[in-house]
C-alpha positions in Angstrom: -30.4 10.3 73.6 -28.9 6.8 73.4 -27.8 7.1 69.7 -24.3 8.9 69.3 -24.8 11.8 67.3 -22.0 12.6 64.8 -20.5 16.3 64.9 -22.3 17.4 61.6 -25.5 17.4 63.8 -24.2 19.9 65.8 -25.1 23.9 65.2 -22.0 25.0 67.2 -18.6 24.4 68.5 -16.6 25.7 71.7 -13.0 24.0 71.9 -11.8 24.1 75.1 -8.6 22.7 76.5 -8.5 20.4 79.4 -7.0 21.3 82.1 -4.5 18.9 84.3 -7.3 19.5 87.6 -9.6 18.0 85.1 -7.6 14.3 85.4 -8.6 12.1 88.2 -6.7 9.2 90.2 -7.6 6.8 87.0 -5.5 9.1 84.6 -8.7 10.5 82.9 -10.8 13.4 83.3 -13.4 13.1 85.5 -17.2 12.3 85.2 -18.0 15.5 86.9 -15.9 18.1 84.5 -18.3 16.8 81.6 -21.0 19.1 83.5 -18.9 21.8 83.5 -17.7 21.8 80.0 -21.3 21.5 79.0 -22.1 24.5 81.6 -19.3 26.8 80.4 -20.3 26.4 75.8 -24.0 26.8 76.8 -23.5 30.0 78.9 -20.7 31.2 76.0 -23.3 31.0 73.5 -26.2 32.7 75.6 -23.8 35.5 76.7 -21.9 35.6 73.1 -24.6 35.2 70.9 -28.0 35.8 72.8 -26.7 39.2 74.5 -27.0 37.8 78.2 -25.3 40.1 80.8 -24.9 37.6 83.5 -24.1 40.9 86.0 -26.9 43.2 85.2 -29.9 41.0 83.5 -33.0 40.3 85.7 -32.9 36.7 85.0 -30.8 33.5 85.1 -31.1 30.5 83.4 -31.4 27.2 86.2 -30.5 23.7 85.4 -33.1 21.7 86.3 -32.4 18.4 84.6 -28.8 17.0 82.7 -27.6 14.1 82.0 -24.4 12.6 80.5 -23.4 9.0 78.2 -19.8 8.4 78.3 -18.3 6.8 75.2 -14.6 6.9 75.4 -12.2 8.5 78.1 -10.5 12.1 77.4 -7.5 13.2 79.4 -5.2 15.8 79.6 -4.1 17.6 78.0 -6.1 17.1 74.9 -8.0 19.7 72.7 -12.1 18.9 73.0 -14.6 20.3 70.9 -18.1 21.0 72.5 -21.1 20.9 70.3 -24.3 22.6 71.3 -27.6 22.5 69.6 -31.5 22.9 71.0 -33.8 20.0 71.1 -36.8 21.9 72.4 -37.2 26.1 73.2 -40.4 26.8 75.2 -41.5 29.8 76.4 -39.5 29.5 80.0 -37.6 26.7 79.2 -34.7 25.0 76.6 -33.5 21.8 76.4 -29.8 21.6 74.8 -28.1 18.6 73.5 -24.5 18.3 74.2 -21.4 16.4 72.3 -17.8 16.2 73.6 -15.7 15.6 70.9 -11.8 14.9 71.0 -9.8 17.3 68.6 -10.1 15.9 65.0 -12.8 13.0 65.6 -16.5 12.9 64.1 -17.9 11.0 66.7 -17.9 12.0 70.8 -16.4 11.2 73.7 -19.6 11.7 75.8 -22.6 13.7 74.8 -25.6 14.7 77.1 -28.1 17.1 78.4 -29.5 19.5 80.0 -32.6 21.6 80.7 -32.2 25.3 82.1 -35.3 27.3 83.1 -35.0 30.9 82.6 -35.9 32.3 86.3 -36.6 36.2 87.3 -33.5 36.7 89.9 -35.4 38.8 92.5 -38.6 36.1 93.0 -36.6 33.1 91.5 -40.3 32.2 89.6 -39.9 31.3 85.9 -40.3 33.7 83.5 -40.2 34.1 79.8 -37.0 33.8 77.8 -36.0 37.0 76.9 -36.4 38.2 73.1 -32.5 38.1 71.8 -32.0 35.1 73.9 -34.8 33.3 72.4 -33.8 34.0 69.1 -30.0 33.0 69.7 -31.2 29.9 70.7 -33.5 29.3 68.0 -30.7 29.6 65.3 -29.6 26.5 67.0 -32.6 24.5 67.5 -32.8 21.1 65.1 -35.6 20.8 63.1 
């Protein structure tokens, strides 16, 4: 994903607020809080909209690949918007695409992703996406 992808290509938006921890020496939030921004709207929408119960369900979803393109420095304390949308929903597996977007632009900050594999807790093998989770996440998935 080298192309920036404007907001209307998004499925759904998280705004989040940074935080002042977020900032690093250079006055700007740091490349490492990206991860976490993307970690905290994925596992909002799988616990919001796909029904996980990330106490009592069998399985958890592992990040196995991610990646991140910055475009233009956020700081705080600024209003982001993150955008979430599925490239690709396997059986075990999805990947999700990821914009950061600064309050009130069309175009993002950074945008990324990742890949989580959907793992039975007890043997930590994968195992399939359960039903309501795999349908949340295919009312997000591009076509």
């Amino acid at each position: 994903m080298s192309i920036k992808l404007n907001k209307d290509e998004y499925k759904i938006f998280y705004p989040m607020q940074t935080r002042w921890a977020d900032n690093d020496i250079y006055g700007h939030v740091n490349n490492v809080q990206y991860y976490a921004y993307f970690d905290s709207a994925v596992n909002r929408y799988l616990i919001e909209k796909g029904g996980l119960n990330i106490h009592d369900d069998g399985i958890v979803g592992f990040v196995v690949e991610s990646k991140c393109q910055y475009f233009s420095p956020i700081a705080y304390p600024q209003t982001i918007h993150i955008g979430l949308r599925v490239l690709r929903l396997g059986n075990s597996s999805v990947t999700y695409e990821i914009g950061i977007f600064v309050e009130g632009e069309t175009l993002p900050s950074a945008q990324g992703h990742f890949v989580h594999v959907f793992v039975d807790k007890q043997t930590n093998k994968s195992t399939a996406i359960p039903k309501n989770i795999h349908t949340a996440l295919n009312m997000i998935q591009i076509d």
